[in-house]
C-alpha positions in Angstrom: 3.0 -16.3 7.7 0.6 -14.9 10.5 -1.3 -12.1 9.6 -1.2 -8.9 11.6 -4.3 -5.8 11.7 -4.6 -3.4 14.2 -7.5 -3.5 15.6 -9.4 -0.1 14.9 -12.7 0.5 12.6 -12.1 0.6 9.0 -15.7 1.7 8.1 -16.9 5.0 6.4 -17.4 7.2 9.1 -20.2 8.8 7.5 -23.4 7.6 5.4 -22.7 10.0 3.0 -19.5 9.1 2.2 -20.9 6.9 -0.3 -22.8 9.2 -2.1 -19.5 10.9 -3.0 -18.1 8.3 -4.4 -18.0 7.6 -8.4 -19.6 4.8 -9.8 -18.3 1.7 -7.7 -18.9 -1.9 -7.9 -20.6 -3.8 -4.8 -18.1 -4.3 -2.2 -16.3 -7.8 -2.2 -14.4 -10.2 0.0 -11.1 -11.0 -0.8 -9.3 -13.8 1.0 -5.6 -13.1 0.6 -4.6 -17.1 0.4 -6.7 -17.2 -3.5 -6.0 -13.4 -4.2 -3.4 -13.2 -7.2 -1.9 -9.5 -6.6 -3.1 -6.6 -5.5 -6.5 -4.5 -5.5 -8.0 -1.4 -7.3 -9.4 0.6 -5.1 -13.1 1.8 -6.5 -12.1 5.2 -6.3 -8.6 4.7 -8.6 -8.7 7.2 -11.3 -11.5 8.9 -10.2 -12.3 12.3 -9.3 -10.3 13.6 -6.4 -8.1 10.5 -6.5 -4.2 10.0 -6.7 -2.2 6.6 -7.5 1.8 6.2 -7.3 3.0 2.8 -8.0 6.2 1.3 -7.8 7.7 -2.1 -9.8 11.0 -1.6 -10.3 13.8 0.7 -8.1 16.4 1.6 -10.5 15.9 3.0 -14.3 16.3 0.2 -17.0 20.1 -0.1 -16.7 20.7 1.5 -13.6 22.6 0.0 -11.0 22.1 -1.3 -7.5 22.5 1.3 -4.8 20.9 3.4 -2.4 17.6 4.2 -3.3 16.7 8.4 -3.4 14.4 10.1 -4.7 13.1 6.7 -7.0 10.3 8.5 -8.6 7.0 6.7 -9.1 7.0 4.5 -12.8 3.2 5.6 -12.5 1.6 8.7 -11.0 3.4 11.2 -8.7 5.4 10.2 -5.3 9.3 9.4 -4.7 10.7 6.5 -2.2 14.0 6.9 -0.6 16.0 4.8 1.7 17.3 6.5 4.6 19.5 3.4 6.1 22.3 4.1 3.6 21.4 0.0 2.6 21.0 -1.1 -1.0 18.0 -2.2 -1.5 18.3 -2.9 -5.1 18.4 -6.3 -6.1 20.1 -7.4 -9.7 16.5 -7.6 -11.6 15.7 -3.8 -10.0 12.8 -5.3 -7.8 13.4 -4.0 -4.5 15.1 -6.6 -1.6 16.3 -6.0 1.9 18.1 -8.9 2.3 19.6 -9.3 5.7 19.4 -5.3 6.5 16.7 -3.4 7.7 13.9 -2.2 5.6 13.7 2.3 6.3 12.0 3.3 3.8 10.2 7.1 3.4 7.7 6.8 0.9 5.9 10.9 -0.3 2.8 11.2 -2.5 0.4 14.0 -3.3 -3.2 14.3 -2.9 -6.5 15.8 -4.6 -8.2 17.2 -2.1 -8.8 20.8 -0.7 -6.7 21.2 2.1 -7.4 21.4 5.4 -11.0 20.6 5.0 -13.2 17.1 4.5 -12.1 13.6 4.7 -8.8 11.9 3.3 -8.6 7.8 2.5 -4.9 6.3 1.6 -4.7 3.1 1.1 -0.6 1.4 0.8 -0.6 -2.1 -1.0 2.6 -4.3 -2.1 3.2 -7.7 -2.9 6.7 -10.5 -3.3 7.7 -12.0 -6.3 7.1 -15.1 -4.7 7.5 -16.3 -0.6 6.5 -14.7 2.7 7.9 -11.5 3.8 10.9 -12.1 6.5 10.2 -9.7 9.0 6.3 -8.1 9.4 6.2 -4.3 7.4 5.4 -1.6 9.6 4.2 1.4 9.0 4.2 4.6 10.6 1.0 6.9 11.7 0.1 9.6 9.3 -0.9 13.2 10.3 -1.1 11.5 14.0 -3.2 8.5 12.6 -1.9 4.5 12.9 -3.5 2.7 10.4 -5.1 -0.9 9.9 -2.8 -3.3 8.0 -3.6 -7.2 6.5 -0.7 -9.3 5.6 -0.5 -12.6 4.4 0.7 -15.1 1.9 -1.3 -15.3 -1.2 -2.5 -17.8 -4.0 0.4 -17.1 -5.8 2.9 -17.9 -3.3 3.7 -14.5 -2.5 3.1 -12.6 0.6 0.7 -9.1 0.3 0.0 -6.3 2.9 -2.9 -3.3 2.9 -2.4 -0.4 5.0 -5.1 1.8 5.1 -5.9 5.4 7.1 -8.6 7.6 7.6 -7.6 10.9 7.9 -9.7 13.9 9.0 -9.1 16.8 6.5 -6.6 16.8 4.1 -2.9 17.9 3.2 -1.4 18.4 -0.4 1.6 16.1 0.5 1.7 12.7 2.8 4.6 10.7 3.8 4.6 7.3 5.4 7.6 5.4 7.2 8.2 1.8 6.1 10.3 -0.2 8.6 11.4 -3.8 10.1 14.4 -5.2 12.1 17.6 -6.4 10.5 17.8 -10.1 9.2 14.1 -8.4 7.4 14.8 -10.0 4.0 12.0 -8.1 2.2 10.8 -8.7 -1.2 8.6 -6.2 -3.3 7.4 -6.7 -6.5 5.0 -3.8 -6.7 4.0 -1.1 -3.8 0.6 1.4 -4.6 -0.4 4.1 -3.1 -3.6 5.3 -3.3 -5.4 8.4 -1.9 -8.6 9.2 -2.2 -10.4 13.2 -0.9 -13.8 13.7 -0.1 -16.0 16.6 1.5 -18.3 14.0 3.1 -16.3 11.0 4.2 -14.2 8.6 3.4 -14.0 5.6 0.8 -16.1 2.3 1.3 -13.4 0.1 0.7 -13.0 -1.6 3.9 -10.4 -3.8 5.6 -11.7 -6.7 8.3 -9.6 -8.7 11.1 -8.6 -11.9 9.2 -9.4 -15.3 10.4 -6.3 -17.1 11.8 -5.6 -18.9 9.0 -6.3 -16.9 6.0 -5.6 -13.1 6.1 -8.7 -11.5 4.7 -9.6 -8.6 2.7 -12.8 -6.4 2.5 -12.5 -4.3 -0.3 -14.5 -2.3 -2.8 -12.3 -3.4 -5.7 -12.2 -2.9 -9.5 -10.7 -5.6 -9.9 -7.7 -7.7 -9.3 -4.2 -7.0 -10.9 -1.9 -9.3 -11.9 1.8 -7.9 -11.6 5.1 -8.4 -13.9 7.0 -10.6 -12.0 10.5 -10.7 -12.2 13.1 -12.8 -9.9 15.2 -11.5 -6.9 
């Protein structure tokens, strides 16, 4: 699937930034087409960090339906659906079908508000295929971000969003949408945010090459996600 990035600087905005930071591993390429899942930011459970993840859009049991109010399985943030579509699919992932992904995703921060430097960073991934319809996502506190998406090793397409935000709120929320016909497969969605006084995170996105969506990130590490079929 062609990639998409909008084209504006991902880079710390300020040398300091980095001495901020906790301890981080060197920064890293990843090319999306041998990447296995998603990325760990550097700064994921560190100080003045916040993580809410998704895999699953229904309680064990529950039904299919409209999706509101799904709280995060891990850290703090809801997702609701404001298209009145289910979204649900039978295994709980979440899948658009032939509707239109509108999604309004809310998460917290750790920050001091109103002051310093605020770094969120939105990843997902399908169970398996390319996404029907490109994600888009909407600018937060006036900001659009950069966003990567591609297929990757696994045969599943992945997307990074990522914003730099000057100061810092306790409470974000970002618009996910596409056109009908979107068929949209999620496996897993993070969100991670990350505050600090002096500038923001060194994980970094770059414009992919034609053919192979890439990454720049300072990563911990790659996760491999539960899979589960639509």
């Amino acid at each position: 699937m062609k990639s998409t990035f909008c084209k504006r600087s991902l880079l710390p905005v300020l040398a300091g930034a980095l001495a901020a930071l906790p301890a981080a591993s060197s920064a890293v390429t990843i090319d999306i087409s041998s990447a296995f899942g998603t990325v760990a930011p550097d700064t994921r459970g560190g100080p003045n960090s916040t993580t809410a993840q998704w895999d699953t859009w229904a309680e064990p049991g529950g039904a299919s339906g409209v999706i509101t109010n799904r709280a995060a399985e891990v850290g703090s943030g809801v997702w609701t659906t404001n298209n009145g579509e289910d979204h649900i699919s039978s295994s709980l992932n979440f899948y658009s079908g032939g509707g239109s992904v509108d999604e309004t995703i809310t998460f917290g921060t750790n920050g001091a508000a109103g002051s310093g430097f605020t770094t969120i960073i939105l990843q997902g991934q399908t169970l398996f295929g390319g996404f029907g319809a490109p994600l888009n996502f909407s600018p937060i506190a006036g900001v659009t971000p950069g966003v990567v998406q591609g297929l990757n090793a696994a045969g599943g397409a992945q997307f990074l969003a990522r914003y730099e935000i000057t100061g810092n709120a306790e409470e974000y929320s970002v618009d996910m949408t596409t056109g009908p016909f979107s068929r949209i497969s999620l496996g897993n969605f993070e969100v991670d945010t990350y505050w600090s006084e002096t500038g923001f995170s060194s994980d970094t996105a770059v414009v992919p090459e034609p053919t192979s969506g890439l990454l720049a990130l300072s990563a911990a590490g790659l996760f491999i996600l539960r899979r589960r079929r639509k």
